[in-house]
DSSP file (Angstrom, degrees, kcal/mol; ACC not computed):
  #  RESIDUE AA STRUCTURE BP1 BP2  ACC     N-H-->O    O-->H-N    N-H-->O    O-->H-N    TCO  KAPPA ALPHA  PHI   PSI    X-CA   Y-CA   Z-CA
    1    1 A X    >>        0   0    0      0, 0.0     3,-1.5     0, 0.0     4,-0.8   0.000 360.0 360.0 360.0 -46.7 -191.0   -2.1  112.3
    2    2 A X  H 3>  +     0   0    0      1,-0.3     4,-0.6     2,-0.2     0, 0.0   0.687 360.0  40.1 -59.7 -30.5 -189.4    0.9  110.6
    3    3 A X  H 3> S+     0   0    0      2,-0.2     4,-0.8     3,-0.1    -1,-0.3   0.406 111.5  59.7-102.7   7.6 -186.4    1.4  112.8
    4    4 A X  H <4 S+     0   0    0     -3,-1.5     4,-0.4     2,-0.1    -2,-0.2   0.448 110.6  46.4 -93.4  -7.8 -186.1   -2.7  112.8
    5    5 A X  H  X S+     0   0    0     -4,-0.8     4,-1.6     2,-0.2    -2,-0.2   0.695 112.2  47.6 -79.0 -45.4 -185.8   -2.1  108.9
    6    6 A X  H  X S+     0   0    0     -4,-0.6     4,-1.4     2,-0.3     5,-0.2   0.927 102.8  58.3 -56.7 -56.3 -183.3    0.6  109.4
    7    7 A X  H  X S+     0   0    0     -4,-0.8     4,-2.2     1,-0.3    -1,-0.2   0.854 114.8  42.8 -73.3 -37.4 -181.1   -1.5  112.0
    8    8 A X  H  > S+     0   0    0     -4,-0.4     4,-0.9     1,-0.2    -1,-0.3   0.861 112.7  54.5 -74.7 -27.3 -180.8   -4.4  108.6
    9    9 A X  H  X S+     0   0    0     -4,-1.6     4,-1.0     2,-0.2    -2,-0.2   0.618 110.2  40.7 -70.0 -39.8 -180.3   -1.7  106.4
   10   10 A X  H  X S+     0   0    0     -4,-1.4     4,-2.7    -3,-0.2     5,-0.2   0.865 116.8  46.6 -71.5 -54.3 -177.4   -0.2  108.2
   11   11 A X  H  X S+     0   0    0     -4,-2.2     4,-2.4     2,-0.3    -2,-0.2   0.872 107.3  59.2 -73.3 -19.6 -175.5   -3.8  109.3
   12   12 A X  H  X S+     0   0    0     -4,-0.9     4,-3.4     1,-0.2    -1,-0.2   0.909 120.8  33.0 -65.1 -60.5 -176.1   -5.0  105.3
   13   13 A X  H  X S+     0   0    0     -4,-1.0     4,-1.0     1,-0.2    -2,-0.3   0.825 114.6  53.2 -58.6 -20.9 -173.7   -1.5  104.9
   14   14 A X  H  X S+     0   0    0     -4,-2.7     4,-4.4     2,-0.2     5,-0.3   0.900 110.1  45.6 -74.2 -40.6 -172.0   -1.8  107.5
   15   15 A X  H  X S+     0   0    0     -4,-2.4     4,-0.8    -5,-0.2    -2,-0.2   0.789 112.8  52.9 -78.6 -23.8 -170.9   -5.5  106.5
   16   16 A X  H  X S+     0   0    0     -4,-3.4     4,-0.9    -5,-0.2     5,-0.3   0.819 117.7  36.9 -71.2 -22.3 -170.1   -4.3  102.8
   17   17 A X  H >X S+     0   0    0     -4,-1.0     4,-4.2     1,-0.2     3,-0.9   0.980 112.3  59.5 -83.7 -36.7 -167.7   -1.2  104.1
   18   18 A X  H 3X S+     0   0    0     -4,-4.4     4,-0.9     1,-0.2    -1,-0.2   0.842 107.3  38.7 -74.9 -12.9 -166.6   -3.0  106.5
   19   19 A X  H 3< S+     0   0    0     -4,-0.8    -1,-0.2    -5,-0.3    -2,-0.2   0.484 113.5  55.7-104.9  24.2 -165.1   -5.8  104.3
   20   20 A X  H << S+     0   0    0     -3,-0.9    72,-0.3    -4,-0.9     3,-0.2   0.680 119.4  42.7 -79.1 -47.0 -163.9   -3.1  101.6
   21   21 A X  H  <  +     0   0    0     -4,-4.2    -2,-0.2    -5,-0.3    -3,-0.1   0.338  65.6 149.9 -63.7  -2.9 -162.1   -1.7  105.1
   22   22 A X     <  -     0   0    0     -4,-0.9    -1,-0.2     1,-0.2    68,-0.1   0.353  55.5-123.2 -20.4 -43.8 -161.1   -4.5  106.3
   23   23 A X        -     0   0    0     66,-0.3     2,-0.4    -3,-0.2    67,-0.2   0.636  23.7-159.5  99.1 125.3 -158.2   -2.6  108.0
   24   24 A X  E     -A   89   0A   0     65,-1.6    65,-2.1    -3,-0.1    67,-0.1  -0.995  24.2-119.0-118.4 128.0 -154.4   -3.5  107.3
   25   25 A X  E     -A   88   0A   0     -2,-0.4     2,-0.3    63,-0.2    63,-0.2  -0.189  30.6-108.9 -88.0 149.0 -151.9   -2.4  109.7
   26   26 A X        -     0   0    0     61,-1.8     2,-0.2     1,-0.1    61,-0.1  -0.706  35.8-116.4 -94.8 135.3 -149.2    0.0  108.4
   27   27 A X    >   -     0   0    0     -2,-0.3     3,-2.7     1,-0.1     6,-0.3  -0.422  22.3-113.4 -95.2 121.6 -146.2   -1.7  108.2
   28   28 A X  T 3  S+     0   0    0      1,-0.3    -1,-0.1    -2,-0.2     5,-0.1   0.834 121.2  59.9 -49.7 -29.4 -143.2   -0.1  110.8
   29   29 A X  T 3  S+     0   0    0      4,-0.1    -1,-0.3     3,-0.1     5,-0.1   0.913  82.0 113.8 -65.7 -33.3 -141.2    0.9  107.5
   30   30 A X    <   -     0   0    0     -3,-2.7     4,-0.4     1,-0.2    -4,-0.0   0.311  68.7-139.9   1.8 124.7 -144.4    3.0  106.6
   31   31 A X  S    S+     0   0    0      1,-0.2    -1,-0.2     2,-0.1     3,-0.2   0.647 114.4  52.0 -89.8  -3.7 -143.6    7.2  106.6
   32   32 A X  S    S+     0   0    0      1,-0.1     3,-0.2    88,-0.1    -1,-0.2   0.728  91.6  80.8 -81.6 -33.9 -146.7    7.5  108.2
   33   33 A X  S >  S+     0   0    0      1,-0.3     3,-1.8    -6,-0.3     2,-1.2   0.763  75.7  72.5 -45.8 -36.0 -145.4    4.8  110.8
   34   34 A X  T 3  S+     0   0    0     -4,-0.4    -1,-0.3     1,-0.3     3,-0.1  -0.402  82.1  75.9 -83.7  56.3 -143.5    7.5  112.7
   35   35 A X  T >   +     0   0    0     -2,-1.2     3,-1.1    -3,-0.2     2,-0.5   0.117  65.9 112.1-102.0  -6.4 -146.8    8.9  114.1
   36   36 A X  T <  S+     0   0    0     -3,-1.8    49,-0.1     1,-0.2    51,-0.1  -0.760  82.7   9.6 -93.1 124.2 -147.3    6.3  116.4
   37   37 A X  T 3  S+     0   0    0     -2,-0.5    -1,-0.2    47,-0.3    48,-0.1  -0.197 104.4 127.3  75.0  -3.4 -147.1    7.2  120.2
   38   38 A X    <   -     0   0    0     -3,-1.1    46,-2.2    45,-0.1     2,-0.4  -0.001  56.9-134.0 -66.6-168.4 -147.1   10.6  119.0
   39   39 A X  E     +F   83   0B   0     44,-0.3    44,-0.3    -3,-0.1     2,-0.2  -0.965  27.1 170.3-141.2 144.8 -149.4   13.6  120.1
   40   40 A X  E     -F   82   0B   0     42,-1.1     2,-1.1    -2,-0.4    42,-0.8  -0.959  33.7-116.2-165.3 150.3 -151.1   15.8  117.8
   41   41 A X  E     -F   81   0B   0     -2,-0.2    40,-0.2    40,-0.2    39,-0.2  -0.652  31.7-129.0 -76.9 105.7 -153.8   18.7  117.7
   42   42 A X        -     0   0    0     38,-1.2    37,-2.4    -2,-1.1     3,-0.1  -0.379  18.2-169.0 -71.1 132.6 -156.9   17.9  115.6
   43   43 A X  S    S+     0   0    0     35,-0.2    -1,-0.1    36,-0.1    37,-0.1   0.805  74.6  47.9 -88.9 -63.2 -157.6   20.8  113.0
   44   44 A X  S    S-     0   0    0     34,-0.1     2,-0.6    -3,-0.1    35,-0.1  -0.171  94.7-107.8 -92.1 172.4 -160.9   19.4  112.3
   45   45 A X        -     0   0    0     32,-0.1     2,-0.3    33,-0.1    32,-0.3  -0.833  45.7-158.3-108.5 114.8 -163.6   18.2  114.3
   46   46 A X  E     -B   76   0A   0     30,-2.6    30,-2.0    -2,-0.6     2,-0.2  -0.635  24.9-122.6-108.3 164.4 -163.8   13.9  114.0
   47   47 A X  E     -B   75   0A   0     -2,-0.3    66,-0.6    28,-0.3     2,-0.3  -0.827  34.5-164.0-106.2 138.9 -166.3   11.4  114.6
   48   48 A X  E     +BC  74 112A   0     26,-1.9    26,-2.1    -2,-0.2     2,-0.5  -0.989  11.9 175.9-137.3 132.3 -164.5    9.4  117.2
   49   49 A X  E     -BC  73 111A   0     62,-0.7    62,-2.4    -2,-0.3    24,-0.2  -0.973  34.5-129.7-138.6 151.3 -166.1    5.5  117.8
   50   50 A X  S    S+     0   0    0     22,-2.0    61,-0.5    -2,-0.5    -1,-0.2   0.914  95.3  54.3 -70.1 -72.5 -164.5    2.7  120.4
   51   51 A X  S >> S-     0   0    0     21,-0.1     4,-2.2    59,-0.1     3,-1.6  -0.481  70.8-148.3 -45.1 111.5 -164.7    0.3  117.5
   52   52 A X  H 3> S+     0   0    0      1,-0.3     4,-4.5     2,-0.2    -1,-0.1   0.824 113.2  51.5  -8.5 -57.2 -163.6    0.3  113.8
   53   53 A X  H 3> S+     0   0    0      2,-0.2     4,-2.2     1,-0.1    -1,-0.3   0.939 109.0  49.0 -55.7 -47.5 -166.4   -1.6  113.1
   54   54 A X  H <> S+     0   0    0     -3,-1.6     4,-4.4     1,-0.2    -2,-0.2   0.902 112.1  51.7 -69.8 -54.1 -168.5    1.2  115.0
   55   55 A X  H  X S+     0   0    0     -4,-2.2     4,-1.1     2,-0.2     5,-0.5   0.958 113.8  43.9 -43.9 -85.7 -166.5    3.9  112.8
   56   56 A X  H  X S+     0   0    0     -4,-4.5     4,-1.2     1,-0.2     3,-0.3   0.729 110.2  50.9 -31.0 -43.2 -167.4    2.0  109.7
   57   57 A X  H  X S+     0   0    0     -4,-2.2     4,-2.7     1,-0.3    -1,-0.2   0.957 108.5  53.9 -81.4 -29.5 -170.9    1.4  110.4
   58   58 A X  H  < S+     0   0    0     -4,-4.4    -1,-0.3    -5,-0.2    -2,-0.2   0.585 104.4  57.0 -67.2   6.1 -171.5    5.4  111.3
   59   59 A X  H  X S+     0   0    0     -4,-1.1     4,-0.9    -3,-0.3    -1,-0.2   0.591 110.0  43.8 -78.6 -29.8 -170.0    6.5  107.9
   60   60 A X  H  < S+     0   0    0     -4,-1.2     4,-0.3    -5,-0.5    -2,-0.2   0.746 107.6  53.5 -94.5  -9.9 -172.4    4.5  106.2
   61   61 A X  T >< S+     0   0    0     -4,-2.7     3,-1.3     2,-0.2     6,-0.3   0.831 113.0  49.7 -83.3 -33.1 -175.5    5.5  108.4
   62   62 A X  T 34 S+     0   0    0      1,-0.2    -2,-0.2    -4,-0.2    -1,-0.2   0.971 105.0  58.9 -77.3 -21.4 -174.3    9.4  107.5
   63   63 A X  T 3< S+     0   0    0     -4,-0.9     2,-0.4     1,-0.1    -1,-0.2   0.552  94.7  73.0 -44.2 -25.7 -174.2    8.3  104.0
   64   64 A X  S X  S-     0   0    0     -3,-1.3     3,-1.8    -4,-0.3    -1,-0.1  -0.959  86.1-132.1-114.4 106.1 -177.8    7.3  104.2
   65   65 A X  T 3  S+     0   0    0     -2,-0.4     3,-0.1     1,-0.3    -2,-0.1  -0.198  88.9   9.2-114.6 122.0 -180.2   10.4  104.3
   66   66 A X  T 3  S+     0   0    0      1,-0.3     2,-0.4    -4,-0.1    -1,-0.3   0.814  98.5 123.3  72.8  17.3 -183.1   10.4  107.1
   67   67 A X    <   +     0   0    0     -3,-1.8    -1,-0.3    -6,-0.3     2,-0.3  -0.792  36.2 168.9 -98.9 158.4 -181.3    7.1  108.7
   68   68 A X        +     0   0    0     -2,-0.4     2,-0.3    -3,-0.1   -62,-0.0  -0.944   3.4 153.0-152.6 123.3 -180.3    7.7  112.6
   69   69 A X        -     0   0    0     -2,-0.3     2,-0.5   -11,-0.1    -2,-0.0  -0.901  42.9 -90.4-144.9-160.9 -179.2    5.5  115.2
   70   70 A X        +     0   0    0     -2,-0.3     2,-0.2     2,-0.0    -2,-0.0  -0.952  42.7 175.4-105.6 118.6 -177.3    5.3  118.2
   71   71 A X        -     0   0    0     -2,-0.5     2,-0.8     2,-0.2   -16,-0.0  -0.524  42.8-111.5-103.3 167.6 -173.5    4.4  118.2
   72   72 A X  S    S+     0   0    0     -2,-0.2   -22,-2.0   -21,-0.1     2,-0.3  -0.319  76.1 108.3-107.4  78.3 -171.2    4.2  120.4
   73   73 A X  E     -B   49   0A   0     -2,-0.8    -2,-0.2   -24,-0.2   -24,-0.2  -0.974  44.5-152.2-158.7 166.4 -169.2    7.1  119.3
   74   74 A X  E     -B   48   0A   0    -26,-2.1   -26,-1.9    -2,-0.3     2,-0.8  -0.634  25.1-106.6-139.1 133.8 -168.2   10.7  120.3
   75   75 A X  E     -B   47   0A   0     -2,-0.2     2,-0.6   -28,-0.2   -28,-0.3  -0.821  21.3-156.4 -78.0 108.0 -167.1   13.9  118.7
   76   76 A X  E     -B   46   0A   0    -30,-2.0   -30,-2.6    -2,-0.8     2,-0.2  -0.798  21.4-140.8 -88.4 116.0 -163.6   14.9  118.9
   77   77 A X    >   -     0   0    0     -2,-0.6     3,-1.6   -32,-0.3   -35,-0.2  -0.568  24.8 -91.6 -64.8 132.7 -163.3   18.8  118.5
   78   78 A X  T 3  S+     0   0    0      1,-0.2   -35,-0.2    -2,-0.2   -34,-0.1  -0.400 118.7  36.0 -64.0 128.0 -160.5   21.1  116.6
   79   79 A X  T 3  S+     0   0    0    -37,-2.4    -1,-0.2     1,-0.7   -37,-0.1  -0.424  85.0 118.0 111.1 -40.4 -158.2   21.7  119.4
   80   80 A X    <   -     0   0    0     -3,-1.6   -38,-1.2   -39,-0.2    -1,-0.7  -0.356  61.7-126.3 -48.2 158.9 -158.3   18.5  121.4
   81   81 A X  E     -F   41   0B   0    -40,-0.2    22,-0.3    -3,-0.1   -40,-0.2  -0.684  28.4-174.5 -98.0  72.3 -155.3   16.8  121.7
   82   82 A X  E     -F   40   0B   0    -42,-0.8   -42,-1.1    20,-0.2     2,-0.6   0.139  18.0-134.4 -39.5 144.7 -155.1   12.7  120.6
   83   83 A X  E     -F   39   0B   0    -44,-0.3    18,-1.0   -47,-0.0     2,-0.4  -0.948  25.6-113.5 -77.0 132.9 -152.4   10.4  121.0
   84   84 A X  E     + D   0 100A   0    -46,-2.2   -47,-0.3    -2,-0.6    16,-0.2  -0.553  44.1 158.5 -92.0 124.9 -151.6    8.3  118.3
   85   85 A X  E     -     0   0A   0      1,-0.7     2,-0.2    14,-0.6    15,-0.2   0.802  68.5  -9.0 -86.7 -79.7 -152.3    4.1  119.1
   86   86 A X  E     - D   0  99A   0     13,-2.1    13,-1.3   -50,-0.1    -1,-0.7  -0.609  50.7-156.1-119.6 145.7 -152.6    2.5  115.6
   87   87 A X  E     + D   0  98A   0     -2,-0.2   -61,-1.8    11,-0.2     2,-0.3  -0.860  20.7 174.9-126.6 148.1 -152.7    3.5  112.3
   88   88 A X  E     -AD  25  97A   0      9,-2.6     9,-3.0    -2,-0.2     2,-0.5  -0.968  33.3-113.6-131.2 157.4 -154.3    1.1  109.9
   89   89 A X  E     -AD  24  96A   0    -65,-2.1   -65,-1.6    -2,-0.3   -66,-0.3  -0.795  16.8-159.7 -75.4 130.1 -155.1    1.5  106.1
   90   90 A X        -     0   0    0      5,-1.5     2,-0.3    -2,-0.5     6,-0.1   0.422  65.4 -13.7 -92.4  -7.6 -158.8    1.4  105.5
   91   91 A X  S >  S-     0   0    0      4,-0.7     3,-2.2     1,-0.1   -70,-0.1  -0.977  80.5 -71.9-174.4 151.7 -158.6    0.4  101.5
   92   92 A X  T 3  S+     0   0    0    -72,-0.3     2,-0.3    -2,-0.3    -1,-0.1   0.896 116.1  68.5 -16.7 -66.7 -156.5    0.0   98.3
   93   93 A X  T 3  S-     0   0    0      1,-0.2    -1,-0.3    -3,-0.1    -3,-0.0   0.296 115.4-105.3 -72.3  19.0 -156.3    3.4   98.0
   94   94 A X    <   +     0   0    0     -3,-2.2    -1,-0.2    -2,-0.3    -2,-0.1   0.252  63.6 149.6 109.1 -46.8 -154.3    4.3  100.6
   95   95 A X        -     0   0    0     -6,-0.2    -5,-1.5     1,-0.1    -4,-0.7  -0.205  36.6-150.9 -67.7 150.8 -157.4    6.1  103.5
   96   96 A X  E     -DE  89 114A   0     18,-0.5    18,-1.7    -7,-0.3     2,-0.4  -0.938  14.2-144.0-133.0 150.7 -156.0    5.4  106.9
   97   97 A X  E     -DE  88 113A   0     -9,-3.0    -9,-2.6    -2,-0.3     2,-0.5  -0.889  18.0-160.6-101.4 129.3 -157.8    4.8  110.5
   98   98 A X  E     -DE  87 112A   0     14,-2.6    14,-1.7    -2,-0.4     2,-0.6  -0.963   5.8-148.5-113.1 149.4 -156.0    6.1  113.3
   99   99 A X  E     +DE  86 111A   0    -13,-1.3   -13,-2.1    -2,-0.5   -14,-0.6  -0.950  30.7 171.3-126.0 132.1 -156.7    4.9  116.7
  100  100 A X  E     -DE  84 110A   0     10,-2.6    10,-1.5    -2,-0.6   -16,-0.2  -0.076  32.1-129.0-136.6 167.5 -156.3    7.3  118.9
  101  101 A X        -     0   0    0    -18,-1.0     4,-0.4     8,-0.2     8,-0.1  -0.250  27.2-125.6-148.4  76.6 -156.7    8.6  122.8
  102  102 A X    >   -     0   0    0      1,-0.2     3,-1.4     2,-0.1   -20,-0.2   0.484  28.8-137.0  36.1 107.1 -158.1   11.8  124.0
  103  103 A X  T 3  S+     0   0    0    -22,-0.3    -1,-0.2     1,-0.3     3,-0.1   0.697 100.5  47.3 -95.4  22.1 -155.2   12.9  126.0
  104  104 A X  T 3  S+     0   0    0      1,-0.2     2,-0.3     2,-0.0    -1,-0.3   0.140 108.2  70.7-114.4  30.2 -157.3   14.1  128.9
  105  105 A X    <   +     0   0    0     -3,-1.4    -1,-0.2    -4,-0.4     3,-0.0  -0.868  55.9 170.2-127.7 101.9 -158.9   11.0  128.7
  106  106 A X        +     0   0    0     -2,-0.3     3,-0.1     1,-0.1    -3,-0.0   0.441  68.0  52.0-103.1   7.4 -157.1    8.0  129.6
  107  107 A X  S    S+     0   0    0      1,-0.1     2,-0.4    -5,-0.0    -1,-0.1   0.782  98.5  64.5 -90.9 -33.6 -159.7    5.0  129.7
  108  108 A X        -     0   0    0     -6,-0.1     2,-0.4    -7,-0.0    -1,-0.1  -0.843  56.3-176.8-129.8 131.7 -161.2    5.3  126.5
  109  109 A X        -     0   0    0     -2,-0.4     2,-0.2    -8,-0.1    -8,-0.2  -0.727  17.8-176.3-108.3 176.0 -159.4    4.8  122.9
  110  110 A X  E     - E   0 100A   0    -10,-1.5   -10,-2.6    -2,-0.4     2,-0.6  -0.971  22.2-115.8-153.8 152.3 -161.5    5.5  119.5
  111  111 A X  E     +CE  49  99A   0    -62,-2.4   -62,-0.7   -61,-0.5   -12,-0.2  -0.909  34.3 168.7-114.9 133.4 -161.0    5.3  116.3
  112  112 A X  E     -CE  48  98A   0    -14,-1.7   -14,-2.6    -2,-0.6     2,-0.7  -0.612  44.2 -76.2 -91.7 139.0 -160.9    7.9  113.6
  113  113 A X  E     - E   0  97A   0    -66,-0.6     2,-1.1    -2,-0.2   -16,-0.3  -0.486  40.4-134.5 -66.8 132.5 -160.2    8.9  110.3
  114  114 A X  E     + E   0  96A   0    -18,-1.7   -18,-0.5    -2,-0.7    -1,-0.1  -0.549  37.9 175.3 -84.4  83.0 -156.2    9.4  109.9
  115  115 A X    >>  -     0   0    0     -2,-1.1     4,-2.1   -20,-0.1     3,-1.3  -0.207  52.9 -85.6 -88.3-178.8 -156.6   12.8  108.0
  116  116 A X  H 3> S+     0   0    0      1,-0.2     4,-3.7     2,-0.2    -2,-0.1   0.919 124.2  67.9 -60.1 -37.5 -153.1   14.5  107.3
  117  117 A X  H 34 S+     0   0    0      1,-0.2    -1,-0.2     2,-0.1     5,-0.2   0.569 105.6  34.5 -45.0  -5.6 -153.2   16.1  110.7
  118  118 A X  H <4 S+     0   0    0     -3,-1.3    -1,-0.2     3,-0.1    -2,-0.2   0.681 122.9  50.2-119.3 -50.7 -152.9   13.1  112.7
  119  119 A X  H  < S+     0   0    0     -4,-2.1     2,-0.3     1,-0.3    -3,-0.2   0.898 122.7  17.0 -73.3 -33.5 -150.2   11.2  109.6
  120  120 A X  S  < S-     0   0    0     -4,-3.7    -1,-0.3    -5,-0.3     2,-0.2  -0.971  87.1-115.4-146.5 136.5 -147.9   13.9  109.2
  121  121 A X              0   0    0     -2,-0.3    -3,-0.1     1,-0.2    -4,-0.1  -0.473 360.0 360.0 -72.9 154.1 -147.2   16.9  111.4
  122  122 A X              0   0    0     -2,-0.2    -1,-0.2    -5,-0.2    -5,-0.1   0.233 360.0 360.0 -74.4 360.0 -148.0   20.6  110.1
């Protein structure tokens, strides 16, 4: 009963962030736009999930103290290398999703947060 509480408790957050996120695609004029098919070296270590949606709803389950579940998402480690797919804006203000590909991994994309490493190279 307690983790069947949990699992509504997450999708009620998951369905407010995701329609704050909705995701808008950055527009080819974009200066961030010139990332895209590029390759770049994560500095930080990212939570990496095959869905947006996935993405969204595991930001709000870490948000939520002594909730846990299972996602379908992955850690990307400082030092991997990504490819750039997409980037989309995640809100008004500006936060961007990139979606990305592992580049010793060529089956599986994820999406991430689009920190400055990934929008503009260092």
């Amino acid at each position: 009963m307690i983790s069947f509480l949990k699992i509504k408790i997450a999708a009620a957050i998951s369905l407010m962030v995701g329609t704050a996120q909705a995701g808008t695609p950055i527009p080819p004029g974009d200066s961030w736009a010139t990332a895209l098919g590029q390759t770049r070296t994560l500095e930080t270590d990212h939570l990496a999930c095959s869905t947006q949606r996935a993405l969204d709803l595991a930001f709000a389950v870490q948000r939520q103290p002594r909730m846990a579940m299972d996602l379908p998402c992955t850690l990307l480690l400082r030092g991997y290398r990504v490819t750039i797919v997409s980037l989309e804006y995640g809100n008004p203000n500006g936060y961007a999703y990139a979606y990305v590909r592992w580049v010793n991994d060529q089956t599986n994309y994820y999406w991430i947060d689009a920190t400055v490493e990934i929008i503009e190279p260092r």
